[in-house]
C-alpha positions in Angstrom: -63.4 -41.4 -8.5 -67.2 -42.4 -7.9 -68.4 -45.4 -5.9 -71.6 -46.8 -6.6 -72.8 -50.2 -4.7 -76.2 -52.1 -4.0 -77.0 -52.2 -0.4 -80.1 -53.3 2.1 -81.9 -52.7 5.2 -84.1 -54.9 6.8 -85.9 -56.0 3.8 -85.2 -53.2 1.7 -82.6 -53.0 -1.2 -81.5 -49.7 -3.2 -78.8 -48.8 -4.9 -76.4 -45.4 -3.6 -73.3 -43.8 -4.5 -71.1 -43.7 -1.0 -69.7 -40.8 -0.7 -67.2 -40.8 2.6 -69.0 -42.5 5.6 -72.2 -42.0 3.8 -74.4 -43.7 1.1 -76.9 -41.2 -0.9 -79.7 -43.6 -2.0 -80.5 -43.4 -6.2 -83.9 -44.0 -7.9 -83.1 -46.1 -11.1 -79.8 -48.2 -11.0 -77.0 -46.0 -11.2 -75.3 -47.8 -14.3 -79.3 -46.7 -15.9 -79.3 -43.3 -14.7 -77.8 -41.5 -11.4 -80.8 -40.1 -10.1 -80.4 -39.4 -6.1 -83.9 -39.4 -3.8 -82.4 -36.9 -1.0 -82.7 -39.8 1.4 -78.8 -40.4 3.4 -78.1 -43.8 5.0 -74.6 -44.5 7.1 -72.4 -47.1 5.4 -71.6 -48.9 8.9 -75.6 -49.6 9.3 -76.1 -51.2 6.1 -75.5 -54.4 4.2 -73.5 -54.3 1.0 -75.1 -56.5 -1.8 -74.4 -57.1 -5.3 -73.3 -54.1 -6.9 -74.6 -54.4 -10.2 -76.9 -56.8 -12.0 -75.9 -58.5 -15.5 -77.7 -59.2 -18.0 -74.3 -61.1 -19.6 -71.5 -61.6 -17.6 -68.6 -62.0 -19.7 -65.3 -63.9 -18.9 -62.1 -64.0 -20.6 -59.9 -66.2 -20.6 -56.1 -66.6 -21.2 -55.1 -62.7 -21.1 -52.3 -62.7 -19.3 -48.9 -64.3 -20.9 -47.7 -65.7 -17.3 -51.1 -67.5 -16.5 -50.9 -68.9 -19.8 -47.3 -70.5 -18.9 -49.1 -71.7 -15.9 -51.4 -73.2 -17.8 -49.5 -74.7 -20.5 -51.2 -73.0 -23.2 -50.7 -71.0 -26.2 -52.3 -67.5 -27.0 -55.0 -67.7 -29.5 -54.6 -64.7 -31.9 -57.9 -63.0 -30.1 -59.7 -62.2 -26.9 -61.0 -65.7 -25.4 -64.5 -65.6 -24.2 -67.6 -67.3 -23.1 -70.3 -66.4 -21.1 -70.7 -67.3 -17.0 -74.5 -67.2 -15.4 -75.6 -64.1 -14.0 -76.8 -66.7 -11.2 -73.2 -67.3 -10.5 -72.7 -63.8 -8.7 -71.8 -63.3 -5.1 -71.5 -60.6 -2.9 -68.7 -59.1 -0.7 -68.4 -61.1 2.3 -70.7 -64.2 1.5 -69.6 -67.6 1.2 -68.4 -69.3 -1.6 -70.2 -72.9 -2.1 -67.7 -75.9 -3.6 -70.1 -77.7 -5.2 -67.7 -81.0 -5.7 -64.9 -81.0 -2.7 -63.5 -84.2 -4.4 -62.7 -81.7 -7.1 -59.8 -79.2 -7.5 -61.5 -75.6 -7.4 -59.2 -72.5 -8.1 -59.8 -68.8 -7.3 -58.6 -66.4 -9.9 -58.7 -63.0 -9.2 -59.8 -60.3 -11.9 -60.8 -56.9 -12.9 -64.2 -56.6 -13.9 -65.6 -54.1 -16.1 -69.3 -52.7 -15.8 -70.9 -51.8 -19.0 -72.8 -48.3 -19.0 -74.0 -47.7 -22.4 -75.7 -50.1 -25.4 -72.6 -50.8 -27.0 -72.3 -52.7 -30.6 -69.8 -52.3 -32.9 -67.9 -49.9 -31.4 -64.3 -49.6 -32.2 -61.2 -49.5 -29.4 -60.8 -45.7 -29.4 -64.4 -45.7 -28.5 -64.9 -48.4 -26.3 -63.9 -46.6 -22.7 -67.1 -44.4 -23.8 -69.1 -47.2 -23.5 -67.7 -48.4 -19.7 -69.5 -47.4 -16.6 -67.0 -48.1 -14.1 -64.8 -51.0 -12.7 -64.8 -53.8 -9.9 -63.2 -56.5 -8.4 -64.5 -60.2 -9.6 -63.0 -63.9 -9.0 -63.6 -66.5 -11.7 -64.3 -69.3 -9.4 -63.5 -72.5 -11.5 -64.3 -76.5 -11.2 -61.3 -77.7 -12.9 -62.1 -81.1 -13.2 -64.8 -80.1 -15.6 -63.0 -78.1 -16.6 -60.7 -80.4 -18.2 -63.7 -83.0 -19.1 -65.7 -80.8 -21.0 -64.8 -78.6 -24.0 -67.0 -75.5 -23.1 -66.1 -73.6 -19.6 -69.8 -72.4 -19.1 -70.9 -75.0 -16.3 -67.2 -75.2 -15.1 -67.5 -71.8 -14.3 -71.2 -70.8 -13.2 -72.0 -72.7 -10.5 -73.8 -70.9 -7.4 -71.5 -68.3 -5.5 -68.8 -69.1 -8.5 -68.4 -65.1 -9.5 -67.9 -63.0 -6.0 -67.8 -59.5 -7.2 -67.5 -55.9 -5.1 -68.3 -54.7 -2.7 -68.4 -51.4 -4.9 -68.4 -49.9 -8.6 -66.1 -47.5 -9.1 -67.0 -44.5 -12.0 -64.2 -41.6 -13.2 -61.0 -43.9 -12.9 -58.1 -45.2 -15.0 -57.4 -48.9 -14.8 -55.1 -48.8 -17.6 -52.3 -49.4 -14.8 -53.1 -50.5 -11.5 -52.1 -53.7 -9.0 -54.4 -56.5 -8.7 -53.5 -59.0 -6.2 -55.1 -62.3 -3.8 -54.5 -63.1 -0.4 -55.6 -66.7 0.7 -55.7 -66.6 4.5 -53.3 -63.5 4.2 -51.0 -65.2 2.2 -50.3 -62.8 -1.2 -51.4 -65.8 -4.1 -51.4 -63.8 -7.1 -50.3 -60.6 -8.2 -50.0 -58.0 -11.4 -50.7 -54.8 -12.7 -53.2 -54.7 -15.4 -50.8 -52.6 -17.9 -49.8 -56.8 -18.3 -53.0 -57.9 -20.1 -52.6 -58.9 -23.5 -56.0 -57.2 -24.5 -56.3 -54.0 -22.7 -60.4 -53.0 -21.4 -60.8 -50.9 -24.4 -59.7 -53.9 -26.9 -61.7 -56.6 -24.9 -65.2 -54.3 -25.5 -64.3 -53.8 -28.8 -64.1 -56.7 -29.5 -66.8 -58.1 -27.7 -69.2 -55.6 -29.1 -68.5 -57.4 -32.6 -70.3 -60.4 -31.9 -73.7 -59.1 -29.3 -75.2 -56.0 -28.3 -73.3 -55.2 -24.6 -75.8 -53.6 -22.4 -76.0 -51.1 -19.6 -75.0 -53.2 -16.3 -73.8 -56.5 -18.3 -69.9 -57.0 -16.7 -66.9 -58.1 -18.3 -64.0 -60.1 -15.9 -61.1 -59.3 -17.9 -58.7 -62.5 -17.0 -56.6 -63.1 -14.5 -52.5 -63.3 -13.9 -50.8 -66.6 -12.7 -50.5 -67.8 -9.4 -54.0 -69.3 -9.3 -54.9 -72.4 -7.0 -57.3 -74.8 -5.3 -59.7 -73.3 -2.3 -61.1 -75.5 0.6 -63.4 -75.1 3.2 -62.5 -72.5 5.9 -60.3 -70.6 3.5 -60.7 -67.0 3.4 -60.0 -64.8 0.1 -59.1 -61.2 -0.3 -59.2 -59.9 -3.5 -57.5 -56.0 -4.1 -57.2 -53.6 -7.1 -55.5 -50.8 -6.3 -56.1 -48.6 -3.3 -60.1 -50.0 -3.2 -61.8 -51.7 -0.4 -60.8 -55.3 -0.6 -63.5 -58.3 -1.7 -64.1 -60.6 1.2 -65.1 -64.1 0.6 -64.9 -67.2 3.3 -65.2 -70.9 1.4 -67.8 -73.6 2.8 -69.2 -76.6 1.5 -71.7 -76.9 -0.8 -74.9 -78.5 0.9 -76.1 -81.1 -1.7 -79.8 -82.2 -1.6 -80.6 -83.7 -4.8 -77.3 -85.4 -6.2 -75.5 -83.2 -9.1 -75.2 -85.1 -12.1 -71.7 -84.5 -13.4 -72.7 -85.6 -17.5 
């Protein structure tokens, strides 16, 4: 296994692959081309940032059969999906914003997929070609809007909505591993990801049908049952597998101009 990240100093970003207590600083984005500079930086002295940067960030929705019973739904015959803002992305160990505290706003923890080639058309025993690596994401969610509107764009994509991290990783199976969420070290929610109703492979595929995926454009796969409202002061841990947790505290949204909710 790889692990690839965006980090800063000071006032300077770059993107590295850690390797042990180390991260070797790259030219391009890694997800573009892994070109290293020669330049070393210690892990501990650095800041970790986003890890990759979007052009489409991709949610699905409804892929697992026992968050779909939570949710009083049906399966739809297909991959759900929709698109969340790019602008909606978070780092490891930021703060995640409620923009309406009068509203209930879930976490939902998922497996996020990094895309590392243009990818159209492709079909499902093709597809894993097409994959740079994996992360973790949550699919923060307004579900008041939720429920009043009949798209889940805006719902889904406000500010700080879509923490993701701290690291990609590259040269690893996800076909089988544990995801899980801790909300102030309480387990909330947790699977393996052999339980998805559409597997990684299937959910490019079929994505791929409809747009051109891109090099660095991310996927979040859906999430397993046991989601639930987040307040102010709560702290989230999200885990796949034997990988460096996701760290998120939640705070309250400073409003300046009023949000209009129609």
């Amino acid at each position: 296994m790889r692990t690839f990240g965006g980090f800063s100093s000071g006032d300077n970003f770059f993107y590295g692959e850690v390797i042990g207590e180390d991260v070797h600083i790259l030219g391009p984005p890694y997800w573009i081309d892994i070109y290293p500079t020669g330049e070393v930086r210690r892990l501990a002295e650095l800041k970790i940032e986003l890890p990759v940067v979007p052009s489409k960030l991709i949610a699905v929705g409804l892929n697992y059969s026992d968050h779909i019973a939570e949710m009083k739904r049906t399966e739809v015959g297909a991959p759900l999906i929709w698109f969340k803002a790019p602008s909606s992305l978070l780092p490891h160990e930021s703060a995640i914003e409620i923009a309406f505290p009068e509203h209930r706003t879930d976490f939902e923890v998922e497996l996020a997929v990094v895309i590392g080639a243009p990818t159209k058309n492709v079909t499902v025993n093709e597809a894993l070609n097409h994959v740079f690596g994996y992360t973790i994401g949550l699919d923060i969610t307004d579900r008041d809007l939720q429920k009043e509107e009949k798209q889940f764009g805006r719902c889904k994509s406000f500010d700080t909505y879509t923490p993701i991290g701290p690291f990609v990783y590259a040269d690893v199976n996800v076909s089988d591993v544990s995801l899980e969420l801790r909300q102030n070290g309480e387990l909330r929610q947790s699977t393996r990801t052999s339980r998805m109703i559409y597997p990684v492979a299937q959910l490019v595929s079929f994505a791929s049908q409809s747009l051109t995926l891109l090099p660095g454009d991310v996927i979040l796969s859906g999430t397993p049952a046991g989601v639930g409202p987040i307040r102010a002061g709560d702290q989230l841990e999200a885990a796949i597998d034997n990988w460096p947790w996701l760290r998120n505290n939640v705070v309250i949204a400073e409003r300046g101009v009023p949000i209009r909710k129609a």
